[in-house]
MIDOSE-1310 file (N, C-alpha, C; in nm, 2 decimals, decimal comma, always signed):
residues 285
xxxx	+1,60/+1,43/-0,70/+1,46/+1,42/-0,73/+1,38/+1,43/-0,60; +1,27/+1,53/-0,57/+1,19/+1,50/-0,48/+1,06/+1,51/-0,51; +0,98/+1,49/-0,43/+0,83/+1,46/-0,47/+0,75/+1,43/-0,33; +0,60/+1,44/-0,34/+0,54/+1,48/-0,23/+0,46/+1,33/-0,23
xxxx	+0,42/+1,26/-0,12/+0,34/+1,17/-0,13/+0,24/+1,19/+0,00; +0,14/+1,10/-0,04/+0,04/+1,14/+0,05/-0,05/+0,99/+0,10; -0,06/+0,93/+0,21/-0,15/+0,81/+0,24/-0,27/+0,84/+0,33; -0,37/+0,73/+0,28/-0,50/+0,77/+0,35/-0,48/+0,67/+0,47
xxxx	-0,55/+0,67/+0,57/-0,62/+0,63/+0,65/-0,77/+0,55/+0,62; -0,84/+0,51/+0,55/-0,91/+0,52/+0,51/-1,07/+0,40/+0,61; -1,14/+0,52/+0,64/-1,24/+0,43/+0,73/-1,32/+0,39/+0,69; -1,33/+0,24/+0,72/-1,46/+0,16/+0,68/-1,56/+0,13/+0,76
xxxx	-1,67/+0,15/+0,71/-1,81/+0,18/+0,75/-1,93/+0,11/+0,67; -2,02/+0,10/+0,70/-2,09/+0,00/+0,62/-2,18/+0,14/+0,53; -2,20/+0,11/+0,38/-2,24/+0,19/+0,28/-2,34/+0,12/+0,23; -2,46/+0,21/+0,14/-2,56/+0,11/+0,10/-2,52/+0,14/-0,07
xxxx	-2,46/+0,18/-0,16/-2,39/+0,21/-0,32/-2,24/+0,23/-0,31; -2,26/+0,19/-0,46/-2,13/+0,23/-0,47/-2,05/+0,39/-0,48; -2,17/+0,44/-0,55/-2,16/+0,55/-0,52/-2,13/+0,59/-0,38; -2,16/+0,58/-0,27/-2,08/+0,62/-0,15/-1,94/+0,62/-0,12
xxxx	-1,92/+0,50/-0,17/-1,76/+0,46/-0,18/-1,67/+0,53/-0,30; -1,72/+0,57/-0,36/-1,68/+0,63/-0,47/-1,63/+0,78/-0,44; -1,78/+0,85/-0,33/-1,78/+1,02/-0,31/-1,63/+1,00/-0,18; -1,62/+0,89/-0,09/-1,53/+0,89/+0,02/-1,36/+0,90/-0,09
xxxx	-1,37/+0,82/-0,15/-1,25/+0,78/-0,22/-1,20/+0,96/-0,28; -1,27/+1,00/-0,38/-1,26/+1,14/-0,43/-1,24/+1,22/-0,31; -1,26/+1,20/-0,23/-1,27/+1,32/-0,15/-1,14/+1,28/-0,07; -1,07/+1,16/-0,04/-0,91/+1,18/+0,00/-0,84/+1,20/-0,13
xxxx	-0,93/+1,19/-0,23/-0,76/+1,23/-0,36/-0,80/+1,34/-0,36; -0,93/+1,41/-0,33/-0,86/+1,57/-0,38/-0,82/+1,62/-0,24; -0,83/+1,58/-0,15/-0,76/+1,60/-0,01/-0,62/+1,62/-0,08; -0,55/+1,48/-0,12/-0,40/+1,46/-0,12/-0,41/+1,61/-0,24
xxxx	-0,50/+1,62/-0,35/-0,48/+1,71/-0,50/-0,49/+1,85/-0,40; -0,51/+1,86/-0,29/-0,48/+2,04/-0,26/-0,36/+2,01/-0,20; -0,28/+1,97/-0,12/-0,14/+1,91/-0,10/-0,03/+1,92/-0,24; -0,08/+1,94/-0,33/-0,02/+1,89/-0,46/+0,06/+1,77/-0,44
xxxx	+0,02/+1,69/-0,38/+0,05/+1,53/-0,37/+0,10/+1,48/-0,56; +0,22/+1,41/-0,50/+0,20/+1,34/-0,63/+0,22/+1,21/-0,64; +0,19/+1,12/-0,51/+0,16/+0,98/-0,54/+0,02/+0,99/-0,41; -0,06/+0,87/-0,46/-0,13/+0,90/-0,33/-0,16/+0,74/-0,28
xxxx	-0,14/+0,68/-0,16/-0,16/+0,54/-0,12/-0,30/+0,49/-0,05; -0,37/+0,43/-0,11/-0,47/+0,40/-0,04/-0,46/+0,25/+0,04; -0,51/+0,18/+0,13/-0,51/+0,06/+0,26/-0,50/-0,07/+0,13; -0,47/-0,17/+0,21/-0,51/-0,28/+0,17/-0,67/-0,33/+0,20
xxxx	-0,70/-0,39/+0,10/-0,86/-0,46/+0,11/-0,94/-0,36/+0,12; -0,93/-0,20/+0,14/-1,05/-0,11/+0,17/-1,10/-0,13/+0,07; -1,14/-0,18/-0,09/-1,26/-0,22/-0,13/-1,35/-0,32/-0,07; -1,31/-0,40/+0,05/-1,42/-0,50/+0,14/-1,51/-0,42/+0,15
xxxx	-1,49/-0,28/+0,17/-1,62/-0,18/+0,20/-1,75/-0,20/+0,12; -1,69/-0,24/-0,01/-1,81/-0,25/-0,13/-1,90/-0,39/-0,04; -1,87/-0,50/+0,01/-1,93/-0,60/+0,04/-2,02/-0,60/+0,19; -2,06/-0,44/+0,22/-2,11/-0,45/+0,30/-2,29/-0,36/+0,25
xxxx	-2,25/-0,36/+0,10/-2,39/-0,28/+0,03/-2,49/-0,42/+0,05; -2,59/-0,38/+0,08/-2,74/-0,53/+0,06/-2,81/-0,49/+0,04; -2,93/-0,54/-0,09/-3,02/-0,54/-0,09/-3,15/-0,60/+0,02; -3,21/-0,50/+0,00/-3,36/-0,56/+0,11/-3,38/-0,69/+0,10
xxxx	-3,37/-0,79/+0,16/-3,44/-0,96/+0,17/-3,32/-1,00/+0,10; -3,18/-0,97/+0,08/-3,09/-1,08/+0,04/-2,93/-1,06/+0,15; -2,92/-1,16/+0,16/-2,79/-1,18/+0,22/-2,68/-1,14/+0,24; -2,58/-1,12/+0,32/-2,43/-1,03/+0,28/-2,34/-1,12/+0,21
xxxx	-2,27/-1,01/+0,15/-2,23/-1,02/+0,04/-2,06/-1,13/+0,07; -2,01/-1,18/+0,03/-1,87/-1,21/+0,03/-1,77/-1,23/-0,06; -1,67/-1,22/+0,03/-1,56/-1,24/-0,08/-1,55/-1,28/-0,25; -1,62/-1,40/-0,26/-1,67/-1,43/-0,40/-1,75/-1,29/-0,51
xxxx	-1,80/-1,18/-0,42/-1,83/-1,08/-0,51/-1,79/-1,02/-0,54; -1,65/-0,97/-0,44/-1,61/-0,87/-0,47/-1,52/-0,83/-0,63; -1,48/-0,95/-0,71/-1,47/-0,95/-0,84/-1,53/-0,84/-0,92; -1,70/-0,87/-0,86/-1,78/-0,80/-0,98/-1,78/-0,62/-0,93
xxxx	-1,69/-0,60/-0,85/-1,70/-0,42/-0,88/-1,58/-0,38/-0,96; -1,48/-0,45/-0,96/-1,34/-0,45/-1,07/-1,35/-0,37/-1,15; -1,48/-0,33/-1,24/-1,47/-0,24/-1,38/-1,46/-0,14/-1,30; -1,59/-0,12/-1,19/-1,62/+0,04/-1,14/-1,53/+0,04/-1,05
xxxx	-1,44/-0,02/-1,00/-1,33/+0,03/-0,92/-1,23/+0,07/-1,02; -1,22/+0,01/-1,16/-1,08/+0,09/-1,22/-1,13/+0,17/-1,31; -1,23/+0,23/-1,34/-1,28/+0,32/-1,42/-1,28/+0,42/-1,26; -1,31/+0,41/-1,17/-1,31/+0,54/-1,08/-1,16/+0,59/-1,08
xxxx	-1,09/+0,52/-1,03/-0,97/+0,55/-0,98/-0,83/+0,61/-1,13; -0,90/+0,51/-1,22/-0,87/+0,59/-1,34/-0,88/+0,70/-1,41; -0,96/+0,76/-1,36/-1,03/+0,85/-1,40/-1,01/+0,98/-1,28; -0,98/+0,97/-1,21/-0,94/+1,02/-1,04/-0,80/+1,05/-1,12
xxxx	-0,69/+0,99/-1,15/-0,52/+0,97/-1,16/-0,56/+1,07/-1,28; -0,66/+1,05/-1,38/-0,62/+1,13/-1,53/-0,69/+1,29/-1,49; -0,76/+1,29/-1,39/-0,85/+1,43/-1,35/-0,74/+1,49/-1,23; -0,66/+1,44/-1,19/-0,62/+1,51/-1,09/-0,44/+1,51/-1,10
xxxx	-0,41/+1,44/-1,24/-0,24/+1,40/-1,27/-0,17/+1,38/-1,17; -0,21/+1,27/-1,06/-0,11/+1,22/-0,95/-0,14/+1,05/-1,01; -0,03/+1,03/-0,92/-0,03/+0,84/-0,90/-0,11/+0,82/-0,81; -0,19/+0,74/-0,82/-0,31/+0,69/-0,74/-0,28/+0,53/-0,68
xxxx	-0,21/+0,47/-0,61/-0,22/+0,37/-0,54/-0,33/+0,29/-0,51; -0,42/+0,24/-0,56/-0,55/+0,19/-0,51/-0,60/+0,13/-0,43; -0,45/+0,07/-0,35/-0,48/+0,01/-0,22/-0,46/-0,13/-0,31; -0,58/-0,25/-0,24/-0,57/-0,38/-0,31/-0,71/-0,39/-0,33
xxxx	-0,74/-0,48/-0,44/-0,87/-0,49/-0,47/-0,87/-0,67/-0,49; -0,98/-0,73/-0,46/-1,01/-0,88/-0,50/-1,04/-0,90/-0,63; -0,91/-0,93/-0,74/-1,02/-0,99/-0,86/-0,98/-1,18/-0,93; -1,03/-1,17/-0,99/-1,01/-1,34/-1,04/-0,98/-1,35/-1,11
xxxx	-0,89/-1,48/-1,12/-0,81/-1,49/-1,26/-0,81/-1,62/-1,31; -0,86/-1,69/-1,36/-0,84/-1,83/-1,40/-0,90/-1,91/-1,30; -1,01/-1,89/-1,23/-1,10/-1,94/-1,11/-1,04/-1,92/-1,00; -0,97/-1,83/-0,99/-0,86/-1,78/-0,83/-0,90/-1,69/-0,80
xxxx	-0,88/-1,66/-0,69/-0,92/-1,50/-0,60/-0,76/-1,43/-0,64; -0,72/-1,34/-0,61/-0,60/-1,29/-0,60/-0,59/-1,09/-0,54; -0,53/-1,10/-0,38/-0,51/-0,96/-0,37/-0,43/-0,93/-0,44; -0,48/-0,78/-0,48/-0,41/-0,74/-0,62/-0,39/-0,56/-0,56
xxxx	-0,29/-0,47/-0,62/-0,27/-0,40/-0,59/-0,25/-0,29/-0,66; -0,30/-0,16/-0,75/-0,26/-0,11/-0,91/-0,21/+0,02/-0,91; -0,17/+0,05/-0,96/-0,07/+0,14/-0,97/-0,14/+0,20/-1,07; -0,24/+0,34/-1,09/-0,29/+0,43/-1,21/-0,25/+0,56/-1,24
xxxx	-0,18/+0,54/-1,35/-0,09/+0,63/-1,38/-0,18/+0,73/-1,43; -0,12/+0,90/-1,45/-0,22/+0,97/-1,49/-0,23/+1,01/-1,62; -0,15/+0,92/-1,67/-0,21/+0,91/-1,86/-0,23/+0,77/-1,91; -0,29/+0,71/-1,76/-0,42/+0,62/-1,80/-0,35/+0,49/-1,78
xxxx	-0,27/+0,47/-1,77/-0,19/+0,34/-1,77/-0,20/+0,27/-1,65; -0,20/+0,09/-1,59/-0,23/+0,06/-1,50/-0,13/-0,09/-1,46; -0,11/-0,05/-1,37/+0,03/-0,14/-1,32/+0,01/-0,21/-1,21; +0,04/-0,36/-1,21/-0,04/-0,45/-1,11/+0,09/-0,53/-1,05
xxxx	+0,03/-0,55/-0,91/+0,10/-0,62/-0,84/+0,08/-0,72/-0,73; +0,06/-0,84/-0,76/-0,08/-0,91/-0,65/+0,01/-0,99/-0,55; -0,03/-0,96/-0,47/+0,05/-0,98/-0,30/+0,11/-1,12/-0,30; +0,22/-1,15/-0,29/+0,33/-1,25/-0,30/+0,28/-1,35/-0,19
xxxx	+0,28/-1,32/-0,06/+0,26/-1,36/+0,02/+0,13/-1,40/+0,09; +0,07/-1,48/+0,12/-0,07/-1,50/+0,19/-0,07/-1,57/+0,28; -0,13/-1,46/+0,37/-0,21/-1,52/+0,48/-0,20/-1,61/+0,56; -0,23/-1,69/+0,67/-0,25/-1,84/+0,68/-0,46/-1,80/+0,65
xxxx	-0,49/-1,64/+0,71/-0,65/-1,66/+0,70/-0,71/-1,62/+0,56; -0,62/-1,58/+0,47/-0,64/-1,53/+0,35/-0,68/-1,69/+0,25; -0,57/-1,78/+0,30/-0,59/-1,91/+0,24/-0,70/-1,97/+0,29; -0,69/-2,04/+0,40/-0,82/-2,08/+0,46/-0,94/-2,02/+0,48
xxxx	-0,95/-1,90/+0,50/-1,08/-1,88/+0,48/-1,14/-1,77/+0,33; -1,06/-1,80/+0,28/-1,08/-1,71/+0,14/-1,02/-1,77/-0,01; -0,97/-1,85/+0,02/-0,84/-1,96/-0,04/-0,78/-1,87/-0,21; -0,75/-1,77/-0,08/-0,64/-1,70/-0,18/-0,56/-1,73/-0,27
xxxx	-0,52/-1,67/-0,39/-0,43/-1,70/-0,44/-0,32/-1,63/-0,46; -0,16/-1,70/-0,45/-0,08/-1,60/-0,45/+0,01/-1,52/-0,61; +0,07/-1,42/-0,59/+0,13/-1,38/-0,68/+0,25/-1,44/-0,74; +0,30/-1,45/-0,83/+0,43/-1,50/-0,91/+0,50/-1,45/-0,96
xxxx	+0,51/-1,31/-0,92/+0,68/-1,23/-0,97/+0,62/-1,07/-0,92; +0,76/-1,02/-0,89/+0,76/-0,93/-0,83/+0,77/-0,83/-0,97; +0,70/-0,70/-0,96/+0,70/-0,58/-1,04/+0,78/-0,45/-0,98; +0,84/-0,39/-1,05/+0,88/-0,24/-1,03/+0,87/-0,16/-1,10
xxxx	+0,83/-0,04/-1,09/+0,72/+0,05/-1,19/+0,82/+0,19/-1,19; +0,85/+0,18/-1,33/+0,91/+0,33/-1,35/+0,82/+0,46/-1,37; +0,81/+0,58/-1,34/+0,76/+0,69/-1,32/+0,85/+0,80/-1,33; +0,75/+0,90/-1,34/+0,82/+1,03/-1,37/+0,87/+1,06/-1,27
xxxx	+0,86/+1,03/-1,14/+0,93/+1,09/-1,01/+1,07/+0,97/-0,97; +1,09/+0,84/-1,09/+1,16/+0,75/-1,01/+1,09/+0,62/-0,99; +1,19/+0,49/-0,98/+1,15/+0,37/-0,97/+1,06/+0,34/-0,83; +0,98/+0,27/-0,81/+0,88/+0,20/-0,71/+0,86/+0,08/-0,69
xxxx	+0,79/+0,02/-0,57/+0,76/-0,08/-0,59/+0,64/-0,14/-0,49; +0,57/-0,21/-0,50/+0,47/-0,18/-0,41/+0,42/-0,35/-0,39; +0,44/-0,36/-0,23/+0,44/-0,47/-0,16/+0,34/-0,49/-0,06; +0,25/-0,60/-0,02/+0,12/-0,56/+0,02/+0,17/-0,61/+0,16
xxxx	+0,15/-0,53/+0,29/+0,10/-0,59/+0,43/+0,24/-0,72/+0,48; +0,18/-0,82/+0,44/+0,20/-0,93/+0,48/+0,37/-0,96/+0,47; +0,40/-0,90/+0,26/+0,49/-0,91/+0,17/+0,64/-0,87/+0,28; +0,58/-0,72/+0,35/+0,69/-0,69/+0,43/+0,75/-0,72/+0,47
xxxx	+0,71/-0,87/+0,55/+0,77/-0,90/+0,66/+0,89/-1,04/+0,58; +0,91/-1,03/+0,49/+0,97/-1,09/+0,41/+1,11/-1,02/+0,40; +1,22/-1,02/+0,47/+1,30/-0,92/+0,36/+1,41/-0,91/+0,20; +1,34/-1,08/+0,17/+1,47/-1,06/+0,08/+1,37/-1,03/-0,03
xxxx	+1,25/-0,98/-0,02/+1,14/-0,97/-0,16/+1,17/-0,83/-0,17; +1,23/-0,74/+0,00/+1,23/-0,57/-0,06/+1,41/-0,59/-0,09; +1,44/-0,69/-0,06/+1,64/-0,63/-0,12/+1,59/-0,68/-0,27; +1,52/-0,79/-0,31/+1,48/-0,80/-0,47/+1,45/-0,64/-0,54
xxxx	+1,40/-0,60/-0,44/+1,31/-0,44/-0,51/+1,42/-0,36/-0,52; +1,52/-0,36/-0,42/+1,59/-0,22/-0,42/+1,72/-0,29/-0,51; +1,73/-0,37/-0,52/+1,84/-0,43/-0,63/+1,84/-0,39/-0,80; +1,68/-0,39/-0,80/+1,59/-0,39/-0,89/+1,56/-0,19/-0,92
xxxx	+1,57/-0,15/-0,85/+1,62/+0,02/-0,86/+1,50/+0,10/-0,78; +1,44/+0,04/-0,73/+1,30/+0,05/-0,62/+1,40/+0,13/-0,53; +1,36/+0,29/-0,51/+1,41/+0,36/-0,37/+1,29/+0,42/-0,31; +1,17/+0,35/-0,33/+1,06/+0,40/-0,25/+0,96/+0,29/-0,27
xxxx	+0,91/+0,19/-0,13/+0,83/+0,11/-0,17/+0,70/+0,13/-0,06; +0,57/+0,14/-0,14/+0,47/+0,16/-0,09/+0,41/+0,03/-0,06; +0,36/+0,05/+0,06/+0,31/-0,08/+0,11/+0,12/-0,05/+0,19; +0,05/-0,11/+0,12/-0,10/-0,07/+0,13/-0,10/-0,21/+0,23
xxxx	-0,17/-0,17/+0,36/-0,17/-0,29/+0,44/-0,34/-0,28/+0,52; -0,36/-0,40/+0,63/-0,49/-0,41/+0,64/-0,48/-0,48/+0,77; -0,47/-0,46/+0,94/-0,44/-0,55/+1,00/-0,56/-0,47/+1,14; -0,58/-0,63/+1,21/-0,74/-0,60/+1,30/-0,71/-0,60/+1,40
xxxx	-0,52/-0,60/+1,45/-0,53/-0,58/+1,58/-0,37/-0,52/+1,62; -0,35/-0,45/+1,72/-0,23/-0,43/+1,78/-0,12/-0,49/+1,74; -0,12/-0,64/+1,71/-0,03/-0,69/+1,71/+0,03/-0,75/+1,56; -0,08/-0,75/+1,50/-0,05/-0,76/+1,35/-0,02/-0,60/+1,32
xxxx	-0,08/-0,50/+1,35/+0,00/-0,40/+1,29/+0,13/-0,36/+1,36; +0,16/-0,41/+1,43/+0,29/-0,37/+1,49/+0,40/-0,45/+1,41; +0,36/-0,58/+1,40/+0,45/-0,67/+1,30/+0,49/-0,60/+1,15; +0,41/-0,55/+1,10/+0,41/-0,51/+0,99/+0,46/-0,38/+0,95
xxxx	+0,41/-0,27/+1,08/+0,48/-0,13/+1,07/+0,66/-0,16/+1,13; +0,71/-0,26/+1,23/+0,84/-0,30/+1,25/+0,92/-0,35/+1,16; +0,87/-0,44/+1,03/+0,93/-0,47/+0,96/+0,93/-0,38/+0,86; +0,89/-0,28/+0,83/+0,89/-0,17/+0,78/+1,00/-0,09/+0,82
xxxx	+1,00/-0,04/+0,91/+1,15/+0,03/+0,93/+1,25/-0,02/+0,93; +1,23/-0,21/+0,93/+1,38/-0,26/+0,93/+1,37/-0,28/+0,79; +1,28/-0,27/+0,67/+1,35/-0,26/+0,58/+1,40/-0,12/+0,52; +1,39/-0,03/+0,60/+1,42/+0,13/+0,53/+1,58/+0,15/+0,59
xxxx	+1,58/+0,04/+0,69/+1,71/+0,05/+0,71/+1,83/-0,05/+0,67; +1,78/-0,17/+0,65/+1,86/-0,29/+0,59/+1,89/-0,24/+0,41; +1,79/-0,12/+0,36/+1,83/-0,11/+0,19/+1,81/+0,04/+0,15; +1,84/+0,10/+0,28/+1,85/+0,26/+0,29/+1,71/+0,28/+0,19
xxxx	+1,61/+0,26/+0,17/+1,49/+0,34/+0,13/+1,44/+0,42/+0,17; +1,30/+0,47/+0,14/+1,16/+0,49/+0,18/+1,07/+0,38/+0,21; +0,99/+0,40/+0,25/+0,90/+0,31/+0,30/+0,76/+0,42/+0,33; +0,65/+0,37/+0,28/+0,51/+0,47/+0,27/+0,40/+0,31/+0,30
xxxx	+0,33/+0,33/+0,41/+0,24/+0,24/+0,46/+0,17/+0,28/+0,49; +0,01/+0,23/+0,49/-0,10/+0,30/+0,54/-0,14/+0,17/+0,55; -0,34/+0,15/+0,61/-0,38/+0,08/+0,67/-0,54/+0,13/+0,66; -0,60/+0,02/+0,68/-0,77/+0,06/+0,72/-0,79/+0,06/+0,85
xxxx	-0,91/+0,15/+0,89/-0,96/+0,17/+1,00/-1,09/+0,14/+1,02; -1,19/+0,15/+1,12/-1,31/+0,15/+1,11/-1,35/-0,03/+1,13; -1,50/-0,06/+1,13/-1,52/-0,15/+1,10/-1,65/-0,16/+1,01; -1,63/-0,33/+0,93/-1,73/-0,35/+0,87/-1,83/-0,45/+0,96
xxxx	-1,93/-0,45/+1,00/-2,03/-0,53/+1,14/-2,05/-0,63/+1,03; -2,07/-0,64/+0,90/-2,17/-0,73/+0,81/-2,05/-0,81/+0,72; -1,97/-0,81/+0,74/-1,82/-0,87/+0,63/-1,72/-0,94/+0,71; -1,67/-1,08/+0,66/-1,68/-1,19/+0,76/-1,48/-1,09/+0,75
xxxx	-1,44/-1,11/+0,90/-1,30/-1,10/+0,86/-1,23/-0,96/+0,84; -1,35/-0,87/+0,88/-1,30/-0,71/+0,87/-1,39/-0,64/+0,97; -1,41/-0,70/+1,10/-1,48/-0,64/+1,15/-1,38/-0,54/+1,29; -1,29/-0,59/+1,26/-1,18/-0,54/+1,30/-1,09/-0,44/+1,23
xxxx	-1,04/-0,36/+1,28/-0,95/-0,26/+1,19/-0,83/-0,18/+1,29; -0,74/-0,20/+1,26/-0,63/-0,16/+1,36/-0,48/-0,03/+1,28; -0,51/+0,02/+1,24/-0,42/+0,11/+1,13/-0,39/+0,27/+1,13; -0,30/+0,27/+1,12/-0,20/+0,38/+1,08/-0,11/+0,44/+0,97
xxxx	-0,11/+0,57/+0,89/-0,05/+0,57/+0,81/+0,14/+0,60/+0,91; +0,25/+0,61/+0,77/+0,36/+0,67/+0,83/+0,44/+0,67/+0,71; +0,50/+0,74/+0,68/+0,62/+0,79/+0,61/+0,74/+0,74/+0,69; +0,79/+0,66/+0,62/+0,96/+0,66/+0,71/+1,11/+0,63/+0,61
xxxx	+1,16/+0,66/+0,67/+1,32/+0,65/+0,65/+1,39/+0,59/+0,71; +1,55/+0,61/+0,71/+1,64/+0,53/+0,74/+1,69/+0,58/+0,84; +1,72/+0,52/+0,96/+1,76/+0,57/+1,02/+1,89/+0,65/+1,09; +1,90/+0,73/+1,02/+2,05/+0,84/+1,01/+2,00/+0,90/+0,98
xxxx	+2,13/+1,02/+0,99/+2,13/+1,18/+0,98/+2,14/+1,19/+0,84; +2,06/+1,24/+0,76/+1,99/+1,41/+0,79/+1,83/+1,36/+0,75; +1,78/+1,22/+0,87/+1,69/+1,20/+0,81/+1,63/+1,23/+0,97; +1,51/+1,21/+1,01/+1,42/+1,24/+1,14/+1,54/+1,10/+1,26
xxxx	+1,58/+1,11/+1,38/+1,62/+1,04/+1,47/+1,51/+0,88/+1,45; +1,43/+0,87/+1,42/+1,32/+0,79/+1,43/+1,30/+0,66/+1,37; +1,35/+0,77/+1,23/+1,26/+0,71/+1,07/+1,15/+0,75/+1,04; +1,09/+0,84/+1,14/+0,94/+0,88/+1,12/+0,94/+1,04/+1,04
xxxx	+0,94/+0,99/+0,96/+0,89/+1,14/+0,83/+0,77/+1,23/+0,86; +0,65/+1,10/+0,88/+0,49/+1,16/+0,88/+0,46/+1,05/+0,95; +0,34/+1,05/+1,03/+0,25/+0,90/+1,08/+0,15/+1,02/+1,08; +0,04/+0,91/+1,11/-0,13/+0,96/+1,13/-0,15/+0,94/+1,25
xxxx	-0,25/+0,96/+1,32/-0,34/+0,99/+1,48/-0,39/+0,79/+1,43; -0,34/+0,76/+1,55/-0,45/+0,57/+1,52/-0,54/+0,60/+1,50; -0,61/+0,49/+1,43/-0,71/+0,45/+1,40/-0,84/+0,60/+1,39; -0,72/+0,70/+1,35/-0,85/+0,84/+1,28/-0,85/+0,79/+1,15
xxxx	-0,96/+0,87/+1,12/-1,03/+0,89/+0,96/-0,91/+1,03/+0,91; -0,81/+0,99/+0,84/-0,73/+1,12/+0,79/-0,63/+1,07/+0,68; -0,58/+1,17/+0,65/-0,47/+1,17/+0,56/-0,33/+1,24/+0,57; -0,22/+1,14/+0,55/-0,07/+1,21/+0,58/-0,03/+1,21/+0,44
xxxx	+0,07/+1,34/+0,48/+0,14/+1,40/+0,39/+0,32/+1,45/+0,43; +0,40/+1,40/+0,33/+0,55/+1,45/+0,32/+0,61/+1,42/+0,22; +0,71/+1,52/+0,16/+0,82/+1,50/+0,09/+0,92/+1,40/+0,12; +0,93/+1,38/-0,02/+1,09/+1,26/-0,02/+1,20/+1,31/-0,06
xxxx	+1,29/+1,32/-0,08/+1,47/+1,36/-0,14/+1,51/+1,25/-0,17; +1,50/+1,19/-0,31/+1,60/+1,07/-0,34/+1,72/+1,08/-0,32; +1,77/+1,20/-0,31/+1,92/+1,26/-0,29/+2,00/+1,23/-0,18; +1,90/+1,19/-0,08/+1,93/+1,20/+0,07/+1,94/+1,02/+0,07
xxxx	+1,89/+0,92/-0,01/+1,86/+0,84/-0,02/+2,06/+0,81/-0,04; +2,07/+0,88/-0,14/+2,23/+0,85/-0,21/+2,31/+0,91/-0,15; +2,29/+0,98/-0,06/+2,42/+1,04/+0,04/+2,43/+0,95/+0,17; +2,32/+0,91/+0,17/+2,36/+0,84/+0,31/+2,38/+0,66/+0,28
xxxx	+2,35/+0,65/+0,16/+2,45/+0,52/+0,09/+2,61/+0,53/+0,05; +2,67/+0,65/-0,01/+2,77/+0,71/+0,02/+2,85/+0,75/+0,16; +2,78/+0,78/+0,21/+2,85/+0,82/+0,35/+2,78/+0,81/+0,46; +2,69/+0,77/+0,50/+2,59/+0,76/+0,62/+2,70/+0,70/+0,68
xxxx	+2,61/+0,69/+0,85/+2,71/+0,63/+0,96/+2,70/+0,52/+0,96; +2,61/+0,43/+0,87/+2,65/+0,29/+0,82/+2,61/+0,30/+0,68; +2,65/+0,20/+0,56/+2,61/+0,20/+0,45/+2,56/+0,03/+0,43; +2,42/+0,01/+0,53/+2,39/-0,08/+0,49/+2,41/-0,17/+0,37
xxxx	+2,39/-0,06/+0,24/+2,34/-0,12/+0,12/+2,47/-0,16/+0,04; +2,55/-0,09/+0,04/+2,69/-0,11/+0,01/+2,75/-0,18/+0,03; +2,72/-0,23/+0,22/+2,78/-0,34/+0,29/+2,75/-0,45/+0,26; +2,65/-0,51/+0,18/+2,60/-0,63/+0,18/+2,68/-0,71/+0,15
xxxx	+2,66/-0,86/+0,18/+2,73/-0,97/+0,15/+2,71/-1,03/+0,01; +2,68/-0,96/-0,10/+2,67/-1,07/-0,23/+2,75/-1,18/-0,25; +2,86/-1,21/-0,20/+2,93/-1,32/-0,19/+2,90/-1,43/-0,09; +2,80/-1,37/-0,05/+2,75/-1,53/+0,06/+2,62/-1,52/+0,05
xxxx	+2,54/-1,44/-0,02/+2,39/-1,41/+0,00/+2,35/-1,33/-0,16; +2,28/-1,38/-0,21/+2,23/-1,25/-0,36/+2,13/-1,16/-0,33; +2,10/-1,08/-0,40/+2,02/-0,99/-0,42/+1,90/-1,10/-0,48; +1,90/-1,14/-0,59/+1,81/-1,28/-0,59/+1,85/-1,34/-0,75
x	+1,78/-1,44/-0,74/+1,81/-1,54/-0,89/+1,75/-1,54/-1,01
């Protein structure tokens, strides 16, 4: 099986509608739709962008609002996946659930269907200054190109949540991330390749760029997209499939080979996944 995926970069900038954010969004999926892309990943939290719209004489907006764009964020992106028949990643969006915040992450299928996955892991600033709330079970999403699974930023740096995924039949996990400095995105793109090599996957990451001057907590922006692999032959010396230019305004693109995935679990010059210890360690409970 192979198949083409594609991640934004996506820059945030302060906008006065939604409609702005709307024309920016359309314009990287039909980016990725002339690519014939067929999954496409957008950042973590790039809907913060909506919280930087104000009316004349009233205040900026926060976190507590961003709930209320939820319809017109999944009616857009809905309607994007059924207009253009790719998988649409939507990055993460803020919505509420039972008086909770929760980053949330969706999966819009292009016959309308929508698949959620709200970030396991939080923060220490997501809690304290947002008092996030966390997720309670991990998802893996079947598709026409093959099982998924999609883990937010933070989730990465965890590794027995991606051996849960690839146990679970996940050989490609997309990770929409969001980090404001050098050193949080290095954490996060690192643990990224050590899980494409600890469970022979894929691994598809992107990030926001840009900043918002009016939005408490994003006025920073530090990000890179990248495609990676495992590291062995007949994959790039690296792991690196695709990356993006830092912190530009763009979009990457590459093919995957699930095939390549299963040869080099068969015979690579290690077989991580094979090798594992389930007799002293599980895949999970």
């Amino acid at each position: 099986m192979k198949f083409r995926v594609s991640a934004v970069q996506h820059h945030l900038h302060t906008i006065s509608s939604f409609q702005e954010f709307a024309d920016q969004v359309e314009h990287y999926v039909k980016t990725a739709q002339e690519f014939d892309s067929d999954f496409v990943l957008f950042p973590e939290l790039f809907t913060t962008q909506l919280l930087s719209i104000r009316n004349p004489g009233e205040g900026a907006l926060s976190i507590n609002d961003l709930p209320s764009f939820t319809d017109s964020y999944m009616e857009l992106f809905k309607g994007l996946a059924k207009s253009t028949g790719m998988h649409l990643i939507g990055g993460t969006h803020i919505i509420e659930d039972g008086g909770r915040l929760y980053n949330s992450a969706f999966l819009f299928y292009p016959d309308g269907r929508i698949g959620e996955q709200r970030k396991l892991h939080i923060t220490p600033t997501e809690v304290k200054e947002w008092n996030m709330g966390a997720g309670d079970a991990l998802q893996v999403f079947d598709t026409d190109k093959g099982r998924i699974a999609i883990l937010v930023c933070y989730d990465m740096e965890f590794p027995e949540i991606v051996r849960m995924a690839k146990a679970r039949g996940a050989d490609v996990i997309f990770c929409p991330s969001c980090t404001d400095d050098r050193h949080g995105f290095h954490r996060v793109r690192y643990s990224c390749h050590a899980r494409t090599i600890e469970n022979q996957i894929y691994v598809v990451v992107t990030g926001t760029i840009g900043s918002l001057p009016t939005v408490d907590f994003m006025r920073g922006n530090f990000g890179q997209a990248a495609v990676l692999t495992p590291n062995d032959v007949p994959f790039p010396p690296r792991g690196i499939l695709a990356e993006g230019e830092i912190n530009d305004d763009m979009i990457i693109t590459a093919d995957l080979d699930l095939a390549l995935l299963e040869e080099v679990r068969e015979k690579g010059s290690v077989t991580t996944w094979r090798d594992r210890r389930t007799d002293l360690y599980t895949d999970w409970k």
